[in-house]
matplotlib code that plots the C-alpha trace (Angstrom):
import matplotlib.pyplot as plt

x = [0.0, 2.9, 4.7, 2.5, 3.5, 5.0, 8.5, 8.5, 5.5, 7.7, 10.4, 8.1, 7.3, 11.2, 11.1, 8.6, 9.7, 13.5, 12.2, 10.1, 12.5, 14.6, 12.5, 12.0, 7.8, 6.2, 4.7, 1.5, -0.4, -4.0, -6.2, -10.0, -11.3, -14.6, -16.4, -14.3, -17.3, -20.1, -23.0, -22.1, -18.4, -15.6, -14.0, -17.2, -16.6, -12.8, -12.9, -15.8, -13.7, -10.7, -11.7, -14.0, -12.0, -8.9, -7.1, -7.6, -6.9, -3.8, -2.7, -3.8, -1.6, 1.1, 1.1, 1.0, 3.5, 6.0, 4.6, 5.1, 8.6, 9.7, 8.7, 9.5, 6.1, 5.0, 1.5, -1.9, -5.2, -8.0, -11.1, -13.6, -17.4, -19.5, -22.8, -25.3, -29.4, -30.8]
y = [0.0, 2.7, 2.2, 3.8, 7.1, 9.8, 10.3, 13.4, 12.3, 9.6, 12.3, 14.3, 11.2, 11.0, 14.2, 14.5, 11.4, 12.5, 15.5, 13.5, 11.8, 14.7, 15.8, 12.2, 11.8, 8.3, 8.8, 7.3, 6.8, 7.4, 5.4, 6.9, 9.9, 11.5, 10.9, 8.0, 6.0, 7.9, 6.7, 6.8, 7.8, 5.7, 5.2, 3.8, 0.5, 0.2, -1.4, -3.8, -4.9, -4.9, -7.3, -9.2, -12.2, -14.0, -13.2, -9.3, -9.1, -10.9, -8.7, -5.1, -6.5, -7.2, -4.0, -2.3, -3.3, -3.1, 0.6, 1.0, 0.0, 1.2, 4.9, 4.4, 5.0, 3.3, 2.8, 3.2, 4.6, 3.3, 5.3, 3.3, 3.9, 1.2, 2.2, -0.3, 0.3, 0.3]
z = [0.0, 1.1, -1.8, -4.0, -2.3, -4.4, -3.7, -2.1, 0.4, 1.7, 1.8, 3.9, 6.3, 6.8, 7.4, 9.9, 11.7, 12.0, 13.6, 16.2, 17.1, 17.9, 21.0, 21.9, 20.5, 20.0, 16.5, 15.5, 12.9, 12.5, 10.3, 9.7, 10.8, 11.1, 7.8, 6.8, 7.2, 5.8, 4.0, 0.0, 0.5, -1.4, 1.9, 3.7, 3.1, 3.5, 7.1, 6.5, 3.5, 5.2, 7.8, 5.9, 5.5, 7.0, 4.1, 4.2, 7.4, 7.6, 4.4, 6.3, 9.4, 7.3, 5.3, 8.0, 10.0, 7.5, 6.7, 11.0, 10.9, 7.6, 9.0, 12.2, 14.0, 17.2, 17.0, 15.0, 16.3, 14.5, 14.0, 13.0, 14.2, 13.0, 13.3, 13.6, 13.7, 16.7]

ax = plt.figure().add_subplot(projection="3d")
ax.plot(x, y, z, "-o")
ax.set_aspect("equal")
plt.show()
């Protein structure tokens, strides 16, 4: 997935990272966000696919981890609401 970047986006995550690290931050990466899942949005159903099977997930994981180390960050917060009908 990360590889797709352009060049000078993953020059900016060095970038931002180095200078993190410099005054000694835990950097994290946030996945989602507040409309992430709306109704008729392309992103809405990225989680529900993501998860959907065994495969998927254990791709996500793995994509993500190596994006986590390759960049140095120490953690992810997921937003994902999944609204459900009451």
């Amino acid at each position: 997935m990360h590889r797709r970047c352009l060049p000078s986006a993953v020059g900016n995550y060095t970038k931002l990272i180095h200078s993190i690290l410099i005054y000694n931050s835990l950097p994290q990466v946030a996945l989602g966000g507040w409309t992430f899942n709306d109704n008729g949005t392309a992103t809405q159903p990225v989680f529900s696919d993501m998860v959907s099977t065994q495969a998927n997930r254990q791709k996500f994981i793995q994509n993500l981890f190596s994006f986590l180390r390759e960049f140095a960050f120490d953690g992810v917060d997921f937003d994902w609401v999944k609204v459900t009908a009451l």
